[in-house]
N, C-alpha and C positions, 0 to 999 in steps of 0.2 A: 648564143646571142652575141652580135658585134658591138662592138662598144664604140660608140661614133667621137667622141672626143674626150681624152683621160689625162689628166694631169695627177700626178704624183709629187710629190714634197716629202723628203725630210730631210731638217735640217737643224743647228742651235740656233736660237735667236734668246735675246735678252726677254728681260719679262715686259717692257717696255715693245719691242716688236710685238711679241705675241699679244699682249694690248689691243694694240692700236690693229692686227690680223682680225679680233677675234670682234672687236668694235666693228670695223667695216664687214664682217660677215652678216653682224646681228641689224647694221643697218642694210644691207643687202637683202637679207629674209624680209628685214620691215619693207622695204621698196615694191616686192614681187619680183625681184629677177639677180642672180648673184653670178655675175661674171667674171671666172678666175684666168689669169692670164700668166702662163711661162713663155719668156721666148717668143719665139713666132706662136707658139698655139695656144686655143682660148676655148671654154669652154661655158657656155652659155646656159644657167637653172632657174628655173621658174618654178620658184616652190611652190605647192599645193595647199591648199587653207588647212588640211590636215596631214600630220605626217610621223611616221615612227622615229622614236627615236632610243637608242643604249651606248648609258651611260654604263665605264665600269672604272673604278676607284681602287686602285693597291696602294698600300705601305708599304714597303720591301726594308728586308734589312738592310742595311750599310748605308739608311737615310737616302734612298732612292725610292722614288714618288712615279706611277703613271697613274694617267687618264686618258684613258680612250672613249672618243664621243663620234657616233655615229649616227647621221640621218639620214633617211630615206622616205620617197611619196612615190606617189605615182600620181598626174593630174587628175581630176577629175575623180578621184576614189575617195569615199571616206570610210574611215578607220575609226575602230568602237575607240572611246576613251581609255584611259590609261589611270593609273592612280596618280594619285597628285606628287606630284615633283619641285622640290625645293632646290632652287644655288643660288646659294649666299656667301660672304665670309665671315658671316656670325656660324655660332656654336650652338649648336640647338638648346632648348633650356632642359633642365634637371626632369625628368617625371617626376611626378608625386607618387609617395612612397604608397602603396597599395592600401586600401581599405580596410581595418577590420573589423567585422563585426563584433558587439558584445558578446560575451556568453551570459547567456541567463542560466542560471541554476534552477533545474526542475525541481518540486518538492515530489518524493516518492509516496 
């Protein structure tokens, strides 16, 4: 399969770029159309009302952090649901501690 127009990035950017990248994506998906542009070349997405997406999260030692986020549609396709997906920069709350039953003493 030919790939009609690919832009690749990587690069450091402060957390302030990446911000303000990851803002105009999110209003770009809200719009219906997210068009990334390097250079002379430009690439043209028209997201799909549904669409896959993987997330994957490491801590590494020596205080080295990724995240790699990947989305993909196809138009016009839809895609069974997913389980529910949370990003926030809260901390999830504690579970409660497990249940346990009484014991009842049988008489013999």
């Amino acid at each position: 399969m030919s790939k009609q127009n690919e832009i690749k990035l990587e690069a450091q950017l402060t957390r302030a770029e990446l911000i303000n990248h990851l803002h105009a994506l999110a209003d770009s998906f809200a719009a219906g159309r997210v068009v990334i542009e390097q250079g002379s070349r430009v690439a043209v997405l028209e997201p799909g009302e549904r669409a896959e997406i993987e997330i994957e999260a490491e801590q590494k030692k020596g205080g080295k952090n990724k995240l790699t986020l990947a989305l993909s549609w196809t138009t016009g396709v839809t895609l069974n649901p997913s389980d529910t997906l949370r990003i926030s920069g809260e901390l999830p709350p504690e579970p409660p501690p497990p249940v346990q039953e009484p014991v009842v003493a049988q008489a013999e």
